[in-house]
BANUMI-411509 format. One line per field, with one value per residue: x, y, z of N, C-alpha, C in turn; residue in three letters. Coordinates in pm, 1 decimal, decimal comma. Example, Ala and Ser with C-alpha at 12.3 -4.5 7.8 and 13.67 -1.06 7.14 Angstrom:
# BANUMI-411509
n_px <- (1319,0|1285,0)
n_py <- (-569,0|-225,0)
n_pz <- (780,0|708,0)
ca_px <- (1230,0|1367,0)
ca_py <- (-450,0|-106,0)
ca_pz <- (780,0|714,0)
c_px <- (1320,0|1290,0)
c_py <- (-330,0|3,0)
c_pz <- (780,0|787,0)
r <- (ALA|SER)
***
This chain:
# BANUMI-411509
n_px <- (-4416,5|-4707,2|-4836,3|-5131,9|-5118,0|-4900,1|-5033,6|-5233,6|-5085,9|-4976,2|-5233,8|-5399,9|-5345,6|-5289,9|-5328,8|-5065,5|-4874,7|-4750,0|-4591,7|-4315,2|-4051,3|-4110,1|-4129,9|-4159,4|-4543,0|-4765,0|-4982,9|-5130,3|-5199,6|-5383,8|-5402,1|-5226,1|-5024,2|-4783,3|-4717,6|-4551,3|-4362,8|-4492,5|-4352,2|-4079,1|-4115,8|-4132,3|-4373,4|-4566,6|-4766,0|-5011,6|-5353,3|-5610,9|-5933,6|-6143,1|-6435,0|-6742,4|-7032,3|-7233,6|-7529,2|-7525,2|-7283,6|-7212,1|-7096,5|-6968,4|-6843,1|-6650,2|-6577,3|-6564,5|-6381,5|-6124,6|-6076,5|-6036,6|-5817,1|-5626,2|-5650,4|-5542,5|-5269,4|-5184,7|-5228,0|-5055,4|-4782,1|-4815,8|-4975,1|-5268,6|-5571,6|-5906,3|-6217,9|-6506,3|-6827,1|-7104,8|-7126,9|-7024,0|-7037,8|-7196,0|-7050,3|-6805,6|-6757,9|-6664,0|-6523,3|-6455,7|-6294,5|-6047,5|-5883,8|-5636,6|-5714,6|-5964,5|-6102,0|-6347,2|-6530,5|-6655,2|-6932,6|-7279,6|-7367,0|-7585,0|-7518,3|-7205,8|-7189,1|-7349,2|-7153,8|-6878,6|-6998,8|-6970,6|-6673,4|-6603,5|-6686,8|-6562,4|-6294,8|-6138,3|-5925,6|-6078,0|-6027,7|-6176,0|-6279,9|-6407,8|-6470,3|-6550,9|-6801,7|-6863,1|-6891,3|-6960,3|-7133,4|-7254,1|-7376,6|-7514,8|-7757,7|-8060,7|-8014,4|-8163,2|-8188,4|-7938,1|-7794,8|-7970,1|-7866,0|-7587,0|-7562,1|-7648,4|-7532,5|-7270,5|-7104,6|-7037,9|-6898,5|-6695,6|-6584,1|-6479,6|-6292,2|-5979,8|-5844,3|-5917,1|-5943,8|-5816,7|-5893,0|-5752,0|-5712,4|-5937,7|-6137,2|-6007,7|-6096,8|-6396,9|-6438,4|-6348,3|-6521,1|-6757,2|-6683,5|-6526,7|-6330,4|-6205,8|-5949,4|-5743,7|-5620,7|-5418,7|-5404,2|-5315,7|-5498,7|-5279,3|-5294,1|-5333,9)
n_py <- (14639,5|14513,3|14422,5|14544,9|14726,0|14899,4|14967,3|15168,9|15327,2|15464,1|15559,0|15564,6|15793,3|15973,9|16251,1|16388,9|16299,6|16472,5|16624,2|16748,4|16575,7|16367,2|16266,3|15912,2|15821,6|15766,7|15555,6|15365,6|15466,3|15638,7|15913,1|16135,4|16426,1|16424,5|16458,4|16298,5|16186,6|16004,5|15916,8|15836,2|15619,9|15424,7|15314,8|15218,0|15143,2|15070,0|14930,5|15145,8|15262,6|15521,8|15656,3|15850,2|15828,2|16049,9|16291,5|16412,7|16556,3|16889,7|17255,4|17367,8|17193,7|17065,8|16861,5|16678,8|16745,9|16745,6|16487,0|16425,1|16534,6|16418,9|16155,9|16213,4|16229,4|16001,1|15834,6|15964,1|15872,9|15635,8|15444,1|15253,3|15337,9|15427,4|15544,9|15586,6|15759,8|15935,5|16009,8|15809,8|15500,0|15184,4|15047,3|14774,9|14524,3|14559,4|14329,3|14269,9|14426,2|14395,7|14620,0|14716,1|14926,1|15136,5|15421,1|15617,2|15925,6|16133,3|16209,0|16056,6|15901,0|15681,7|15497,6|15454,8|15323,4|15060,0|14989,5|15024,7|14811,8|14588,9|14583,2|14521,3|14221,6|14124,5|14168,8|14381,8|14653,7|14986,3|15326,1|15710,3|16027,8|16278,7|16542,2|16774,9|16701,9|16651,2|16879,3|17154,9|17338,9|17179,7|16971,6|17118,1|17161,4|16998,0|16855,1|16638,4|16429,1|16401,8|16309,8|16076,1|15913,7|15901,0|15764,6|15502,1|15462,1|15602,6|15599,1|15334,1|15296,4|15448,2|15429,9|15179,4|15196,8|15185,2|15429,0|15749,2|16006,1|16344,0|16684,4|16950,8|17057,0|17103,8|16933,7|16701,1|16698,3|16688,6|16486,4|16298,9|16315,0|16248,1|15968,3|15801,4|15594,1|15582,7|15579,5|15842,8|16058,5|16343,4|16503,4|16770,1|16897,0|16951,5|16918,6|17114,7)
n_pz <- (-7246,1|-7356,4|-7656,4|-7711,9|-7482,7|-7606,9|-7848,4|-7658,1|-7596,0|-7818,7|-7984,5|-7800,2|-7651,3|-7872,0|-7900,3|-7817,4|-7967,5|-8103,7|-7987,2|-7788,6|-7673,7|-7435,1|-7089,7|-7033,9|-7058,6|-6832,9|-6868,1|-6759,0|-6449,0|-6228,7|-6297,4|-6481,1|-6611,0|-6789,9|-7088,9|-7369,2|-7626,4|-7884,8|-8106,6|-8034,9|-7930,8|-8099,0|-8187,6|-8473,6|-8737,2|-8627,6|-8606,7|-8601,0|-8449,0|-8503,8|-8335,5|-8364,4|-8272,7|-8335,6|-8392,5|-8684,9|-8864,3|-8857,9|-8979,0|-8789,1|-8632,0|-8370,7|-8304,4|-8476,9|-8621,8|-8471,6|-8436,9|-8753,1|-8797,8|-8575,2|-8695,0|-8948,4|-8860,5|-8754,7|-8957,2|-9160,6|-8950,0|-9024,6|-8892,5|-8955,6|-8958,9|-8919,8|-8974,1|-8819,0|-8840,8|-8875,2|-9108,4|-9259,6|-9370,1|-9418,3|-9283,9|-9141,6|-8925,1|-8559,5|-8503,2|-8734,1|-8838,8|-8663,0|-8455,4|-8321,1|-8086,6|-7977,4|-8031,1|-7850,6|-7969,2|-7723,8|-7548,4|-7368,3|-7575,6|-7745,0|-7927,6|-7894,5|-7639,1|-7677,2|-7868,1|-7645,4|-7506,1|-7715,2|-7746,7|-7489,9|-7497,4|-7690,8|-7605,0|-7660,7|-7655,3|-7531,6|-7551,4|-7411,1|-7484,2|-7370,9|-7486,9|-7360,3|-7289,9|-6988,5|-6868,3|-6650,2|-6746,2|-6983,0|-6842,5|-6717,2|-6905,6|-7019,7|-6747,5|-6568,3|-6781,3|-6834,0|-6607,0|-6556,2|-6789,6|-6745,4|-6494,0|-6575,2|-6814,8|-6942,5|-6672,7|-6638,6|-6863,1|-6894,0|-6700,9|-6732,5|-7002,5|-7082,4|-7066,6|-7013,0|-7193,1|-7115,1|-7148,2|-7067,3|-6703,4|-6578,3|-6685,8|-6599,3|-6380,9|-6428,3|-6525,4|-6315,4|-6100,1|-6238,9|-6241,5|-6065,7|-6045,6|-6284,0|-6497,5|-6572,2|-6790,6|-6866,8|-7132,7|-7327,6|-7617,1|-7876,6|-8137,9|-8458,6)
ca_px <- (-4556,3|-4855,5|-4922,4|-5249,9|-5057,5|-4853,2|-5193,6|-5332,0|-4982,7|-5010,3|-5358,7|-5552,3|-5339,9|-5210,7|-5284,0|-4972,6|-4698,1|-4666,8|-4515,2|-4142,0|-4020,7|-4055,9|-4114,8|-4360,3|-4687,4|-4764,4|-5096,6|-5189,3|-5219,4|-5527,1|-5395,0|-5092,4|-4993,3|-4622,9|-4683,9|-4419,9|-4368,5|-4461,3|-4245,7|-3961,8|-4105,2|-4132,0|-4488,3|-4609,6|-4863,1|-5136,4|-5454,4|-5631,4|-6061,0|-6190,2|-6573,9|-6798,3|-7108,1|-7324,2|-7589,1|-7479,5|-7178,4|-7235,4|-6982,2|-6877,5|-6856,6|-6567,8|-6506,7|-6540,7|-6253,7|-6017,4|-6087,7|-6020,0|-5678,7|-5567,9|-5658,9|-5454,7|-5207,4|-5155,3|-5225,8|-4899,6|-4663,8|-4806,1|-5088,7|-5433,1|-5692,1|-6029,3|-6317,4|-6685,1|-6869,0|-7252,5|-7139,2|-7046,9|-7142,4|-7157,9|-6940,5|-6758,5|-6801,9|-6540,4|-6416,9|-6353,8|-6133,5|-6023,0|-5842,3|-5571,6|-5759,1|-6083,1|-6122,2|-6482,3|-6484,9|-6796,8|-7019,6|-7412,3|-7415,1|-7627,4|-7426,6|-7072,8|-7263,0|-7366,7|-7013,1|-6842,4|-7015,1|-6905,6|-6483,2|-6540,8|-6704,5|-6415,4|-6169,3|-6032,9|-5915,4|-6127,4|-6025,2|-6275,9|-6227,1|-6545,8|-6455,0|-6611,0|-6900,1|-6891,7|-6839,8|-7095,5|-7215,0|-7288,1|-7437,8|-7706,7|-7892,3|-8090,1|-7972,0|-8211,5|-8158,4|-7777,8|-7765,0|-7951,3|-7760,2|-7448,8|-7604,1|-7729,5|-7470,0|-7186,7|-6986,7|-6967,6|-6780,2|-6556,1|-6451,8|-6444,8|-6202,1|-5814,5|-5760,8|-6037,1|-5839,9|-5899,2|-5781,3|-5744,9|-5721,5|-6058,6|-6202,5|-5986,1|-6166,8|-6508,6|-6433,7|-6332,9|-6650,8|-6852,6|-6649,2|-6403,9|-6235,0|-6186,5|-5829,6|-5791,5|-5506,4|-5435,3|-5401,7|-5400,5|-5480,6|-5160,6|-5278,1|-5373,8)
ca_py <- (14664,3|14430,9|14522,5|14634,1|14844,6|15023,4|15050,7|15247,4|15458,7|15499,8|15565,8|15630,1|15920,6|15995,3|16374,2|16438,4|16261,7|16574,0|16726,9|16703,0|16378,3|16404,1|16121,8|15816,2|15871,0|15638,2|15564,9|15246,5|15512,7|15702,8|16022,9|16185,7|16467,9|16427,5|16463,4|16243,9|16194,5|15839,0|15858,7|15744,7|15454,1|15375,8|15230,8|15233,0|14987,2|15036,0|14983,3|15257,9|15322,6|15671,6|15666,7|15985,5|15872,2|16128,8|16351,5|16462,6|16684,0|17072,2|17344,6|17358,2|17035,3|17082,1|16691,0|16586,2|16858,1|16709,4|16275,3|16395,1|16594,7|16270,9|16060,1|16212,9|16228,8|15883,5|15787,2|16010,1|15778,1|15432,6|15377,1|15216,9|15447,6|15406,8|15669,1|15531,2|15863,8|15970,8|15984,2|15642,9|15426,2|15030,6|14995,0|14665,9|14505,2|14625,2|14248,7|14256,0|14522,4|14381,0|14723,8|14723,7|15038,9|15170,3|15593,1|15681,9|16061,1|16208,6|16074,7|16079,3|15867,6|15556,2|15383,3|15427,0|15231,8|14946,9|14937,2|14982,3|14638,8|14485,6|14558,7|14460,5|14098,3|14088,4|14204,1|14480,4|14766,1|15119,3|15524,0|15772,9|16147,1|16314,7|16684,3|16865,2|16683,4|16634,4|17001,6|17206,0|17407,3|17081,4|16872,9|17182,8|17121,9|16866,8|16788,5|16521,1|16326,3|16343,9|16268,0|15932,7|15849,4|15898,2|15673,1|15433,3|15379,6|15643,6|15586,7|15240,3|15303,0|15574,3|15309,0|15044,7|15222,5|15156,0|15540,0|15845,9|16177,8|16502,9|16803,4|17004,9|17007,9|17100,9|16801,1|16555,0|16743,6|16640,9|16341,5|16239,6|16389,0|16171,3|15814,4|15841,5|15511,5|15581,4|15615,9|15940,0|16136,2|16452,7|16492,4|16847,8|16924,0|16970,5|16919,5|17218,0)
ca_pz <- (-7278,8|-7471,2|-7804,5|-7662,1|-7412,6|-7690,7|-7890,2|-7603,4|-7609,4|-7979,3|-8006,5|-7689,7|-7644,1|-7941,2|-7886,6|-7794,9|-8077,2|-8222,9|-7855,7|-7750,7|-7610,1|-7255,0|-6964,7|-7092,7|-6956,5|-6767,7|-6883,5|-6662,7|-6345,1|-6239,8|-6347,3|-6514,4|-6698,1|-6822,3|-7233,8|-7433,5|-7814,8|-7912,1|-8194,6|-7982,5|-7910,3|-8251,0|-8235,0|-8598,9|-8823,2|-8558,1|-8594,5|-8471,6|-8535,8|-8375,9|-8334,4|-8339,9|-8404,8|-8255,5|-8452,3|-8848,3|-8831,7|-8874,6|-9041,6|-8680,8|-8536,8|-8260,6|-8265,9|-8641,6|-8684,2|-8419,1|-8514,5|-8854,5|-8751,0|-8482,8|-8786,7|-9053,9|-8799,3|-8706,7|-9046,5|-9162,4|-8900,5|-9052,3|-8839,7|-9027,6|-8889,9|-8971,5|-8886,5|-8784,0|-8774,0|-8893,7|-9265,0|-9254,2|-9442,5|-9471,3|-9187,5|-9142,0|-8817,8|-8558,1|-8451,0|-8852,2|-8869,7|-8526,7|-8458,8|-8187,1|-8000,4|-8028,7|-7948,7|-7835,5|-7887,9|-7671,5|-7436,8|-7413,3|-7715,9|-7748,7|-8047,5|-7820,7|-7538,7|-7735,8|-7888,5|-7554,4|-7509,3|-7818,9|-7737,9|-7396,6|-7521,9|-7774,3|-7531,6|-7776,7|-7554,4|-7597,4|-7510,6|-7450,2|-7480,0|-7352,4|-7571,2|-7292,2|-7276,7|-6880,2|-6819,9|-6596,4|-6825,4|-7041,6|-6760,9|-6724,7|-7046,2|-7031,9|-6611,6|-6549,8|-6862,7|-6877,3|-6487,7|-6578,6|-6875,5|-6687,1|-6384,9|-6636,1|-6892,6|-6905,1|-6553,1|-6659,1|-7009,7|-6893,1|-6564,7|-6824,7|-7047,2|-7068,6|-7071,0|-7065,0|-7214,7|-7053,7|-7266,2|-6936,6|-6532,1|-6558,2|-6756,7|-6560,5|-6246,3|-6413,9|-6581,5|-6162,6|-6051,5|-6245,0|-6298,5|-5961,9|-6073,5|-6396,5|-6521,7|-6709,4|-6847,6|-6920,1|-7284,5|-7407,1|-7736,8|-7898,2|-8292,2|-8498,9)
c_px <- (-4607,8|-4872,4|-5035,3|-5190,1|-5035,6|-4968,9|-5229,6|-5223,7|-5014,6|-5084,7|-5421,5|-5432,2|-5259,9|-5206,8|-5170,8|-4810,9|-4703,4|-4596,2|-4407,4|-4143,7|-4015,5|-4034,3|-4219,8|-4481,1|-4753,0|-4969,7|-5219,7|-5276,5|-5359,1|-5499,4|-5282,0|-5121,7|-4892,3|-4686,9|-4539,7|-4444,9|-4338,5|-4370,9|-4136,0|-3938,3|-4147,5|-4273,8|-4578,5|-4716,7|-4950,3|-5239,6|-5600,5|-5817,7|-6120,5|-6368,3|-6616,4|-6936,0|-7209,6|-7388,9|-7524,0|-7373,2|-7253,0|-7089,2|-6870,3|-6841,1|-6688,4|-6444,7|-6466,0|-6386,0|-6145,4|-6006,7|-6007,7|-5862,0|-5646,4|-5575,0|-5544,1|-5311,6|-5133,7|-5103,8|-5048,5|-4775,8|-4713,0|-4870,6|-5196,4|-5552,7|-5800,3|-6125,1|-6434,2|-6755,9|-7033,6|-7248,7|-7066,3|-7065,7|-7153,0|-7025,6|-6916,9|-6765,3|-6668,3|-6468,3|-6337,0|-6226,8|-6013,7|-5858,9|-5711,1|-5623,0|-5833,5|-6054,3|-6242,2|-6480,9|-6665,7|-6853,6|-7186,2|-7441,4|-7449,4|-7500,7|-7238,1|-7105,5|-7236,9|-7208,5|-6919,9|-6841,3|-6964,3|-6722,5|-6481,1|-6599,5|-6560,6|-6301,3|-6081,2|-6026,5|-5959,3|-6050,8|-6137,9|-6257,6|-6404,7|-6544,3|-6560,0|-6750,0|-6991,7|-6910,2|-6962,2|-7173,1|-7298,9|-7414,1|-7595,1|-7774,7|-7862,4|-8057,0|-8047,9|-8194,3|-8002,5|-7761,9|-7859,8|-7922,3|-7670,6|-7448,0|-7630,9|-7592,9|-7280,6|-7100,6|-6953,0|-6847,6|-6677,5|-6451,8|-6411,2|-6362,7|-6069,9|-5796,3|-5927,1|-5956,9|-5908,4|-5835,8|-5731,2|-5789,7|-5874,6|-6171,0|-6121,8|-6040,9|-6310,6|-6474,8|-6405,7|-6455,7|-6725,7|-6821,2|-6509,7|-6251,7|-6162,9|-6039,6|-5773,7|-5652,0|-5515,6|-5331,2|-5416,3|-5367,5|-5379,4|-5136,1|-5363,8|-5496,1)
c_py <- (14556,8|14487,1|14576,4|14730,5|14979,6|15051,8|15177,9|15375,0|15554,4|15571,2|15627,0|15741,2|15961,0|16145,1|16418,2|16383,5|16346,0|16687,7|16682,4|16628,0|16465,0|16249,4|16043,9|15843,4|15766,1|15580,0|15475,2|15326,7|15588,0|15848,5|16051,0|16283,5|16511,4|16413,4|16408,3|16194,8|16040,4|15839,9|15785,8|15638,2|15379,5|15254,7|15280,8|15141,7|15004,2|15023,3|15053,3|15245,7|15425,0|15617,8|15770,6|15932,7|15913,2|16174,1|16360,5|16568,7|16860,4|17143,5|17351,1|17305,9|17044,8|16935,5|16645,3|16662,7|16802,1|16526,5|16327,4|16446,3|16474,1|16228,9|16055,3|16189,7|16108,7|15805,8|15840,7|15934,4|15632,9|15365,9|15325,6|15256,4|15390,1|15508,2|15622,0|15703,7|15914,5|15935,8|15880,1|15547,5|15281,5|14990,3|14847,6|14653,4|14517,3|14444,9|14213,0|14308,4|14513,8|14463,5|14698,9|14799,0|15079,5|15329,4|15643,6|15862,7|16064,4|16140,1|16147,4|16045,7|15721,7|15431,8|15371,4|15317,6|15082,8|14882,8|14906,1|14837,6|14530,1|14466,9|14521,2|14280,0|14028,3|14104,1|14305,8|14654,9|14945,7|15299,4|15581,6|15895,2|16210,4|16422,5|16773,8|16847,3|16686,1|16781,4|17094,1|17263,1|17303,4|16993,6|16972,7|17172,9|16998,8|16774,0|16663,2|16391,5|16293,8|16288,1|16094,7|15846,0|15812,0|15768,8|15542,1|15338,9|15454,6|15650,0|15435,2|15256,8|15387,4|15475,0|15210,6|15078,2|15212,1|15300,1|15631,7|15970,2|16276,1|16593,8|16909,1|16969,3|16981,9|16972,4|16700,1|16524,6|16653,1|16511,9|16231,4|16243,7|16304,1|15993,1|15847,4|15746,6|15498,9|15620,1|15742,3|16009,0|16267,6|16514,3|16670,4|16847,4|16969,7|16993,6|17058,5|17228,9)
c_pz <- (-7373,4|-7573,0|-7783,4|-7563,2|-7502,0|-7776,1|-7788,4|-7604,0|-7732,1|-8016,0|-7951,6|-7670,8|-7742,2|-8006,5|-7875,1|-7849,4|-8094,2|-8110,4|-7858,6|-7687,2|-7445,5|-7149,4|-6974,6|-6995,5|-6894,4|-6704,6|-6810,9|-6516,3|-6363,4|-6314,1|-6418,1|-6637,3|-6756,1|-6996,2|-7299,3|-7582,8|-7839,4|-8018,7|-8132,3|-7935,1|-7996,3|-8294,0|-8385,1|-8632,9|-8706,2|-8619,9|-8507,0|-8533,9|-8384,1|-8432,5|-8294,4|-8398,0|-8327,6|-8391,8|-8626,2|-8819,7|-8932,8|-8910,6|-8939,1|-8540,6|-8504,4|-8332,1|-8383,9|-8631,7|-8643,3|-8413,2|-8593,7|-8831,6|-8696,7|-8556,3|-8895,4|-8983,6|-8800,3|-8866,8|-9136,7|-9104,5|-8954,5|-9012,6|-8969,3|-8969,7|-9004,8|-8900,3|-8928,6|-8763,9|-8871,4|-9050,6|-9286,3|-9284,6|-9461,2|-9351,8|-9131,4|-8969,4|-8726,3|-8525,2|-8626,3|-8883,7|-8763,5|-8512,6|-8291,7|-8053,5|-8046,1|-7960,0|-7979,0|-7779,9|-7858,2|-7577,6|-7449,5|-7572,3|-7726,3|-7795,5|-7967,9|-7706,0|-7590,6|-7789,6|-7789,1|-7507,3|-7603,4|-7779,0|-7632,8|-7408,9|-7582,3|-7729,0|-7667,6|-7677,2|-7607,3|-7517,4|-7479,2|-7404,9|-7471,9|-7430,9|-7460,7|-7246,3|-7102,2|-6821,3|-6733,7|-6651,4|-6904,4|-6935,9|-6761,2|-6806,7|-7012,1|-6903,4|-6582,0|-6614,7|-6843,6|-6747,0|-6500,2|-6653,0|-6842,6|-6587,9|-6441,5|-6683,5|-6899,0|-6835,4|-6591,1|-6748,4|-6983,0|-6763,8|-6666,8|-6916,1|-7010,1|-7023,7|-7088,3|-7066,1|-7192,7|-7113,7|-7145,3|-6787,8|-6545,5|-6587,9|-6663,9|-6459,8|-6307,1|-6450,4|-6334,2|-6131,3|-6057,6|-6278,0|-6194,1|-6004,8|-6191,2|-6379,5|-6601,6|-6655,3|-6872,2|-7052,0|-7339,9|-7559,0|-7811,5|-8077,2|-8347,0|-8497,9)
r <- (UNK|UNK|UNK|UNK|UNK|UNK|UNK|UNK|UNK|UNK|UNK|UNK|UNK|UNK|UNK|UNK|UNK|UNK|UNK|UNK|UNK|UNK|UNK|UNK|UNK|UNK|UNK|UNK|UNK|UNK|UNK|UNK|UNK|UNK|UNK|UNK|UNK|UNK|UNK|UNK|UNK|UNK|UNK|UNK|UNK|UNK|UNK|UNK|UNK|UNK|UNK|UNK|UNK|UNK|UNK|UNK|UNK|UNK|UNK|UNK|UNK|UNK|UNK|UNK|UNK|UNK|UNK|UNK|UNK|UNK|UNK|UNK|UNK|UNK|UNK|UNK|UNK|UNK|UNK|UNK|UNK|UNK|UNK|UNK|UNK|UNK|UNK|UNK|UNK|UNK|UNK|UNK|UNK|UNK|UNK|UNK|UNK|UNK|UNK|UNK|UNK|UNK|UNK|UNK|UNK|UNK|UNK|UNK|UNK|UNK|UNK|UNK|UNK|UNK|UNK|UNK|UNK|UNK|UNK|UNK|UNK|UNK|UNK|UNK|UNK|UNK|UNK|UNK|UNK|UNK|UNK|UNK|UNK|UNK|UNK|UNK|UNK|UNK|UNK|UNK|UNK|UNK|UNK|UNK|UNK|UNK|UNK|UNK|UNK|UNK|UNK|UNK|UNK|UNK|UNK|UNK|UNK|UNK|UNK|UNK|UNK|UNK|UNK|UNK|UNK|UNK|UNK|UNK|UNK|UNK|UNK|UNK|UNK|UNK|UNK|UNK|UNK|UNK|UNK|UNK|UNK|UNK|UNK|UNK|UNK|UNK|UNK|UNK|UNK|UNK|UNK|UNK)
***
């Protein structure tokens, strides 16, 4: 593997270090869901930066909750995590912090777009974990708009990703649905 490879091991799915070692995941393919414990492949010192930067977080913001969990996480084995997210502040430019792996959680978010564009100028390889965002229930609010967001800017960034994590069948079902080529994993949630 590329040090950008094991980044995307490390990193883009790094839901699942804290599972039992199983059979590497073989994250290059369109699909897979074999769960394996990066510790054993002893990738450490990453640098990792999660991005959330949607709306202001709320008491019970889903996503802030599970960045900040993956974050401490990573940060615990030796990684250098960094978190871009609404409260924010003065943020350094990302080819500064030039991060091994970028993780765009959400989708339907301008400021991931624009960045999308920046790591694929810089060639810095990105993730993107939709948190349910594709889901049917989701797509009905607001159907017209999110169906030309998605058409617009969304199916690009999720094909243009190294890896798009699905927390279930169901999500890897939509995440297909709406980005066929996309490469996506199935990642479940595994941290507290």
């Amino acid at each position: 593997c590329s040090r950008h490879d094991e980044a995307l091991l490390a990193a883009g799915i790094a839901n699942i270090a804290l599972s039992s070692c199983g059979q590497p995941l073989p994250f290059w393919s369109r699909s897979c869901c074999s769960p394996c414990d990066l510790w054993c492949w002893g990738l450490a010192d990453m640098r990792i930066v999660h991005v959330n930067l949607g709306p202001r977080a709320s008491g019970v913001d889903g996503i802030r909750r599970a960045v900040h969990t993956l974050a401490e996480a990573q940060s615990a084995r030796g990684d250098t995590v960094t978190i871009w997210d609404a409260e924010a502040i003065n943020r350094p430019s990302i080819t500064t912090l030039a991060p091994d792996v970028v993780h765009l959680h959400s989708v339907f978010r301008p400021a991931h777009v624009r960045l999308a564009r920046q790591l694929d100028s810089a060639r810095i390889p990105y993730v993107a974990s939709p948190h349910s965002g594709l889901s049917e229930g989701s797509l009905a609010r607001q159907s017209w708009r999110k169906a030309a967001w998605i058409a617009l800017f969304d199916r690009r960034l999720l094909t243009r990703a190294r890896a798009v994590l699905a927390l279930s069948s169901v999500e890897l079902a939509d995440v297909q649905r709406i980005a066929p080529t996309a490469r996506v994993a199935l990642v479940p949630n595994l941290l507290p």
